[in-house]
N, CA, C and O atoms as a printed pandas DataFrame, in Angstrom:
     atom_number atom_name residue_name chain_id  residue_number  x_coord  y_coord  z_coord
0              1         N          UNK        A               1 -119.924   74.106  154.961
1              2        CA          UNK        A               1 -118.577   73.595  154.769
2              3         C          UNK        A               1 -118.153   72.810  155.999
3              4         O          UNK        A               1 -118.420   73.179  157.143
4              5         N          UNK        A               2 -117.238   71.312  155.594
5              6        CA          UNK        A               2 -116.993   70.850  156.854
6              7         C          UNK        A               2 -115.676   70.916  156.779
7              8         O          UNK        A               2 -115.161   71.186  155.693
8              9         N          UNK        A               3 -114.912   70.689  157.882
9             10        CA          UNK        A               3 -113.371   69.796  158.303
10            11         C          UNK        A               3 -113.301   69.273  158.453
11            12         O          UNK        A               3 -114.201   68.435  158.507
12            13         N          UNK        A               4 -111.637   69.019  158.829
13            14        CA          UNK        A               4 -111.544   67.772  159.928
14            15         C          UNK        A               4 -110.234   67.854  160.433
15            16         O          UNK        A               4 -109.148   68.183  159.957
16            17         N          UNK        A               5 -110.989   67.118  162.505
17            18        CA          UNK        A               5 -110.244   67.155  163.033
18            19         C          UNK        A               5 -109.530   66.066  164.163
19            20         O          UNK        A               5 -110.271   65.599  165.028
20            21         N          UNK        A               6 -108.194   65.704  164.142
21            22        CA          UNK        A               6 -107.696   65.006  164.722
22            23         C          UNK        A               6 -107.486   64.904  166.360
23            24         O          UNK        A               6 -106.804   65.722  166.979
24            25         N          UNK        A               7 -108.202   63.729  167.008
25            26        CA          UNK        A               7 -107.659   64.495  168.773
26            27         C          UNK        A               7 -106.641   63.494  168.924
27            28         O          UNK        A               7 -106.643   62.670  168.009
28            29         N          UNK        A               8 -105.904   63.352  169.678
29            30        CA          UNK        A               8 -104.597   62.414  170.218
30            31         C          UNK        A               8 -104.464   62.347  171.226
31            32         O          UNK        A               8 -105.116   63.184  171.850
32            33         N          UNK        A               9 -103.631   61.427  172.045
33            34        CA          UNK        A               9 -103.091   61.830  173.618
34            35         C          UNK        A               9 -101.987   61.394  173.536
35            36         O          UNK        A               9 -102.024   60.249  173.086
36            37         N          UNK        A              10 -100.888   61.773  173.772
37            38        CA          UNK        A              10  -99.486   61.401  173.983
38            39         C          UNK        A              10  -99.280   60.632  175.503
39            40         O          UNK        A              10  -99.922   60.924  176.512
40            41         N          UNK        A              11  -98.674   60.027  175.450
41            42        CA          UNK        A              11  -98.704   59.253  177.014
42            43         C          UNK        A              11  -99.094   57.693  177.052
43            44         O          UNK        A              11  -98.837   56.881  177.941
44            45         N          UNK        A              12  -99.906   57.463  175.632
45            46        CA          UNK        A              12 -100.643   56.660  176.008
46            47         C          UNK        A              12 -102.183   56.853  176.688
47            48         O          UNK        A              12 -102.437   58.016  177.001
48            49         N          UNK        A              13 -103.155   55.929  176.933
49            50        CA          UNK        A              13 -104.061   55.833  177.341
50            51         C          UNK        A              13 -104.782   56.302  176.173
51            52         O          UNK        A              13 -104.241   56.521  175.089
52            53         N          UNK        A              14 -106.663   56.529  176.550
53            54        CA          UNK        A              14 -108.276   57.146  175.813
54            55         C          UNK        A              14 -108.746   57.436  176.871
55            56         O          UNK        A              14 -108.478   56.885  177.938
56            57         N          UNK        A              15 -109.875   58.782  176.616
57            58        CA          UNK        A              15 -110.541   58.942  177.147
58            59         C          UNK        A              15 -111.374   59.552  175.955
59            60         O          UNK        A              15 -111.082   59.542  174.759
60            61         N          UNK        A              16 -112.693   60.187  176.693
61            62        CA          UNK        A              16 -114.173   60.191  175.972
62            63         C          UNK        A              16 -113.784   61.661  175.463
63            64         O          UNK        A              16 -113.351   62.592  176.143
64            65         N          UNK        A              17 -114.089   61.619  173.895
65            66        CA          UNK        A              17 -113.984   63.640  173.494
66            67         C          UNK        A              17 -114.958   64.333  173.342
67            68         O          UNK        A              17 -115.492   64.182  172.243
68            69         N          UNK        A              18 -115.488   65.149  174.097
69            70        CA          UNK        A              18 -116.217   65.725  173.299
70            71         C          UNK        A              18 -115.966   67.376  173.215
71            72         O          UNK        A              18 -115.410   68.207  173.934
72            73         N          UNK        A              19 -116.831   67.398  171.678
73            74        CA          UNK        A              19 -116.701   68.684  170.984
74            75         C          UNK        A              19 -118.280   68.937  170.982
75            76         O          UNK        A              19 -119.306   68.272  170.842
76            77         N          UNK        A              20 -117.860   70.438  171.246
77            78        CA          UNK        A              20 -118.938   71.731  171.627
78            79         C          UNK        A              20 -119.669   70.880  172.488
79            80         O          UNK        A              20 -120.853   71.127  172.259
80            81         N          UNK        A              21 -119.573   69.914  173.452
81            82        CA          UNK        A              21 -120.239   69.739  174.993
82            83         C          UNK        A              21 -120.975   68.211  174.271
83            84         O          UNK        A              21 -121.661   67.404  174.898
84            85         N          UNK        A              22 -120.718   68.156  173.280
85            86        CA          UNK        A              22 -121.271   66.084  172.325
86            87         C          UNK        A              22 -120.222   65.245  172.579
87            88         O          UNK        A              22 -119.100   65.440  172.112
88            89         N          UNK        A              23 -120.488   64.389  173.236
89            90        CA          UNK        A              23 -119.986   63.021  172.822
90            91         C          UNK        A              23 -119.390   62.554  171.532
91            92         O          UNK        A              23 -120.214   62.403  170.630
92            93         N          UNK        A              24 -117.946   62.249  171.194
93            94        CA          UNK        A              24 -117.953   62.542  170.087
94            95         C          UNK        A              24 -117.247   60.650  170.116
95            96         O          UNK        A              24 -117.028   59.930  169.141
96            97         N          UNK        A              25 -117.132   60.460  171.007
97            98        CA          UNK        A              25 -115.977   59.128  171.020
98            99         C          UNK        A              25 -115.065   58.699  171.804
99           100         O          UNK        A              25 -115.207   58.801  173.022
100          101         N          UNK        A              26 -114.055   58.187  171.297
101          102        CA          UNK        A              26 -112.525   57.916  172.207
102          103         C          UNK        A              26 -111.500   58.347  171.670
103          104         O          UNK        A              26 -111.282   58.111  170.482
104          105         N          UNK        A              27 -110.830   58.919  172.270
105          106        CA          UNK        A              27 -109.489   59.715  171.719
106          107         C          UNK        A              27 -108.430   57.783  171.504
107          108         O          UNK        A              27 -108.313   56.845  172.293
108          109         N          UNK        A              28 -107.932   57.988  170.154
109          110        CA          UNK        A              28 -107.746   58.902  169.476
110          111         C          UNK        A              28 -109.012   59.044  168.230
111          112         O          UNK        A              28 -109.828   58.212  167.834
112          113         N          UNK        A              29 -108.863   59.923  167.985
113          114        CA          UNK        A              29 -110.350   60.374  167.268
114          115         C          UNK        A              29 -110.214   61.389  165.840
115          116         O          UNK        A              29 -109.416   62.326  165.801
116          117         N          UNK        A              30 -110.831   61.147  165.068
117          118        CA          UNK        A              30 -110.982   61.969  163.721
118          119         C          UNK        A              30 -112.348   62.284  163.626
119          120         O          UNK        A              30 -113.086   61.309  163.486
120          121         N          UNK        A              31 -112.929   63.497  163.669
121          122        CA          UNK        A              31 -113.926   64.359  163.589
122          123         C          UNK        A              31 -114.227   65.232  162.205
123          124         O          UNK        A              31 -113.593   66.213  161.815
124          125         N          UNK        A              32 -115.358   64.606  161.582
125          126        CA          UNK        A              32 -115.459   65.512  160.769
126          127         C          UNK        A              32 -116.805   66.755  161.380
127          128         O          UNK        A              32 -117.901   66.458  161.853
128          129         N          UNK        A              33 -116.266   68.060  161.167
129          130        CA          UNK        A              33 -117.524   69.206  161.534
130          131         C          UNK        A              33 -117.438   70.285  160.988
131          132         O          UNK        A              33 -116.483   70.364  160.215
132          133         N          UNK        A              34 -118.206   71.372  161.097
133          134        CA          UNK        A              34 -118.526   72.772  160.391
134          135         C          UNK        A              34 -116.835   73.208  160.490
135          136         O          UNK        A              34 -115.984   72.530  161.066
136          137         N          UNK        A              35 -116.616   74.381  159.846
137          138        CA          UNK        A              35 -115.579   75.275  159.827
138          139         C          UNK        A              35 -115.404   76.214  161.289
139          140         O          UNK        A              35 -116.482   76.525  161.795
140          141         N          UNK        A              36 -114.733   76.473  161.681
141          142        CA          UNK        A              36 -114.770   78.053  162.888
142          143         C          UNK        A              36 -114.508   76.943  164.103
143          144         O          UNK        A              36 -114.578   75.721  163.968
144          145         N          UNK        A              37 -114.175   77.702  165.375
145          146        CA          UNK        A              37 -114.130   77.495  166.597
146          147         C          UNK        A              37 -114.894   76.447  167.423
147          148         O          UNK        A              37 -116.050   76.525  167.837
148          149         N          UNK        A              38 -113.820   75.245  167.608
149          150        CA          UNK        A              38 -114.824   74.335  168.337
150          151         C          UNK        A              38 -113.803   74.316  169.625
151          152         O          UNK        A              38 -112.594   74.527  169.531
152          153         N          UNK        A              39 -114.755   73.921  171.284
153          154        CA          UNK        A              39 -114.184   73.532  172.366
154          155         C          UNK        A              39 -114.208   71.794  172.162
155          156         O          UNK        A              39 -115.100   71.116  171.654
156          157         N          UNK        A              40 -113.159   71.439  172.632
157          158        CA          UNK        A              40 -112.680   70.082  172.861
158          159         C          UNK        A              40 -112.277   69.913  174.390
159          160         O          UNK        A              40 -111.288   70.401  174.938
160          161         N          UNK        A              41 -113.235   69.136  174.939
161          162        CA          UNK        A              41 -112.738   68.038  176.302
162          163         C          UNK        A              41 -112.522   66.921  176.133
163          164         O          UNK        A              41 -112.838   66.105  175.266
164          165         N          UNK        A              42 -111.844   66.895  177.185
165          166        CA          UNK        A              42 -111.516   65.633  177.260
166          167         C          UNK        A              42 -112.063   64.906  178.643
167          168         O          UNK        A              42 -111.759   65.685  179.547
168          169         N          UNK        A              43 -112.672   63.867  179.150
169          170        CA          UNK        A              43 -113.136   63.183  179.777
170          171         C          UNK        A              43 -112.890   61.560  179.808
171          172         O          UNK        A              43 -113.127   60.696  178.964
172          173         N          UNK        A              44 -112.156   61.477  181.497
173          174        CA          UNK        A              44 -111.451   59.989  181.730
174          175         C          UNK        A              44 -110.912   60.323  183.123
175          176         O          UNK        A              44 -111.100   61.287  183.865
176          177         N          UNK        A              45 -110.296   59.383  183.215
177          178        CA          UNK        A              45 -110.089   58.905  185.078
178          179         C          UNK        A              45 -108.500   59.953  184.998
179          180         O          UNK        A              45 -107.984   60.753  185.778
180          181         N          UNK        A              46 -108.255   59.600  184.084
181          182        CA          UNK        A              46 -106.440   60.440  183.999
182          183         C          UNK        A              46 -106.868   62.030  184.208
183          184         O          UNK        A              46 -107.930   62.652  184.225
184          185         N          UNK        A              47 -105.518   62.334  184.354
185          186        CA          UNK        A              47 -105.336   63.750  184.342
186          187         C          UNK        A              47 -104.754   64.296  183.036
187          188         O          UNK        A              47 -103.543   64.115  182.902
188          189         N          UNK        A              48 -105.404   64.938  182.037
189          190        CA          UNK        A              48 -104.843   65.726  180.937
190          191         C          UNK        A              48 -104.433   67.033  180.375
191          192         O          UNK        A              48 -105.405   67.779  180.255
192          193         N          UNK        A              49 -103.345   67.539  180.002
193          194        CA          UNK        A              49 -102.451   68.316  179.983
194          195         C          UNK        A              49 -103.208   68.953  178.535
195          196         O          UNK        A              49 -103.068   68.081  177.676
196          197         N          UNK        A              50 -103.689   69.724  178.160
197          198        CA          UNK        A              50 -104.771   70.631  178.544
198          199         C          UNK        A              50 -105.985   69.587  179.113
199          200         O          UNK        A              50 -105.781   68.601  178.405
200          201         N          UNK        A              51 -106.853   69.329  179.777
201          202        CA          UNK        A              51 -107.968   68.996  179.984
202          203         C          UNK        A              51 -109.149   69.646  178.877
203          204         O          UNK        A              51 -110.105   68.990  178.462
204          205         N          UNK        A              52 -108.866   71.030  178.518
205          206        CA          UNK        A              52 -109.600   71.658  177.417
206          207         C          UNK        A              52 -108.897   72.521  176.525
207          208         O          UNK        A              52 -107.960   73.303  176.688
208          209         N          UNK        A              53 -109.800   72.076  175.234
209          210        CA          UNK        A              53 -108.593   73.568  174.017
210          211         C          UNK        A              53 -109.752   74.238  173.624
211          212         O          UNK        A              53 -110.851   73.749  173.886
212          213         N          UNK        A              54 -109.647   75.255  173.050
213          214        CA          UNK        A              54 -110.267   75.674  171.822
214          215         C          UNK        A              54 -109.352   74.941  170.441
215          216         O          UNK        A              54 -108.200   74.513  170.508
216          217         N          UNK        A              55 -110.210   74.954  169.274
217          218        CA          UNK        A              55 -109.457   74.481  168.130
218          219         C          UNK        A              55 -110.292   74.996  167.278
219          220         O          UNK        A              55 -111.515   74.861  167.325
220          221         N          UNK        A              56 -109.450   75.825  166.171
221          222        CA          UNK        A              56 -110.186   76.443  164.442
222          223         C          UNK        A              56 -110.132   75.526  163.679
223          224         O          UNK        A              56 -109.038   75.025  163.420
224          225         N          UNK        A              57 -111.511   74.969  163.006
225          226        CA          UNK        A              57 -111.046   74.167  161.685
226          227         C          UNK        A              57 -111.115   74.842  160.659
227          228         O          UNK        A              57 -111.642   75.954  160.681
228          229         N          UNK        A              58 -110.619   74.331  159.591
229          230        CA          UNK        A              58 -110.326   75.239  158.406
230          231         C          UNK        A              58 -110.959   74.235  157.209
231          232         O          UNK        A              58 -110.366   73.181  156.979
232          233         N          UNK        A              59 -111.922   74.509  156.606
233          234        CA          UNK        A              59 -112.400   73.812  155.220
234          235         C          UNK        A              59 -110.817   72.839  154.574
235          236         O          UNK        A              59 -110.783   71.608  154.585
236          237         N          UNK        A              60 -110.079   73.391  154.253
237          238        CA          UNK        A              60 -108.792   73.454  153.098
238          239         C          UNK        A              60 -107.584   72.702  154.119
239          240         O          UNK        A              60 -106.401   72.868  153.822
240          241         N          UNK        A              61 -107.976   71.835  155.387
241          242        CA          UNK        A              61 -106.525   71.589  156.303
242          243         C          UNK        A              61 -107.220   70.784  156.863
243          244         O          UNK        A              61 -108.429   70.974  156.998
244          245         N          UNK        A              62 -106.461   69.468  157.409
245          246        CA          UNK        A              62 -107.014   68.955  158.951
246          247         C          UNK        A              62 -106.026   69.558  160.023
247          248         O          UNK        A              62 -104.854   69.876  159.823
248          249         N          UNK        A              63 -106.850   69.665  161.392
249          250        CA          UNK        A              63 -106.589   70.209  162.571
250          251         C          UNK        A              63 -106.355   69.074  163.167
251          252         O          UNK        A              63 -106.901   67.989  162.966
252          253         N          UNK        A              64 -104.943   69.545  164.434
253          254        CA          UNK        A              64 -104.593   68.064  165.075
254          255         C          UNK        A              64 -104.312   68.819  166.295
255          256         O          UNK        A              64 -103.775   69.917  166.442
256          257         N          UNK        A              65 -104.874   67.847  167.280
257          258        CA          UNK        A              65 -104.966   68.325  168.752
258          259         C          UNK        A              65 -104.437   67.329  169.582
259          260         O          UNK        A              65 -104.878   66.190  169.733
260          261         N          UNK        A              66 -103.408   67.868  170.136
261          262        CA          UNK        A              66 -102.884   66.550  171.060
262          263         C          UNK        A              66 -102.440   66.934  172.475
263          264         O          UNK        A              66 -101.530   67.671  172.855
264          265         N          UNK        A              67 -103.688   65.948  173.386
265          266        CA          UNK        A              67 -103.387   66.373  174.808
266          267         C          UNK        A              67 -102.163   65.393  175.463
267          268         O          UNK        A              67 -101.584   64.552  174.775
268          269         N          UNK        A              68 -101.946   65.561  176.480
269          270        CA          UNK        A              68 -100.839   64.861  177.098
270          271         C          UNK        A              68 -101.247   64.420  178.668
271          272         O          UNK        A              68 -101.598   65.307  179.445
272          273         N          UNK        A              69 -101.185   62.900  179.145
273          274        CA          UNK        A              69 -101.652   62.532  180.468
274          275         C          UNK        A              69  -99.989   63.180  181.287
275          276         O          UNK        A              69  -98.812   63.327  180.958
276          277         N          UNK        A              70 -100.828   63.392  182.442
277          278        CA          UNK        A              70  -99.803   64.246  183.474
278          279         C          UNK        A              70  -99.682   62.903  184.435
279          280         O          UNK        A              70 -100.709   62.557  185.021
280          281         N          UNK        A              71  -98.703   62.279  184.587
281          282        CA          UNK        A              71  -98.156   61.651  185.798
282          283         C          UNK        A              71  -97.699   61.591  186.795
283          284         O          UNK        A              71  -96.595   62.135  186.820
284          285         N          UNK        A              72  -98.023   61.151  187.755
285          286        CA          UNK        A              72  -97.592   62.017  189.043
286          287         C          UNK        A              72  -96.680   61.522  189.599
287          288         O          UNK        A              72  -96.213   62.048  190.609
């Protein structure tokens, strides 16, 4: 069974996502993958508000994950 899941960044800007430690792309990003517990990073020159999540996908829903750049 797959999902799907949404990454975002509020703030503006992309950086590189990856899920379970893959290369998955550029935020913003739609992922389709298995069901259950995936880690999401995020990777780029910015600073991001989580830098990492856990996220559940669910067969029956899309999942939406949205990090936020921290400004200094």
């Amino acid at each position: 069974m797959t999902g799907m899941l949404v990454v975002s960044i509020s703030g503006g800007g992309s950086a590189i996502v990856a899920i379970d430690g893959q290369n998955e792309g550029r935020a913003p990003l739609t992922w389709r993958g298995g069901v259950g517990k995936h880690i999401v990073k995020l990777r780029g020159v910015e600073d991001y508000a989580p830098r990492l999540a856990t996220v559940t996908i669910s067969a029956t829903d899309t999942s939406r994950l949205t990090f936020t750049i921290r400004r200094p």
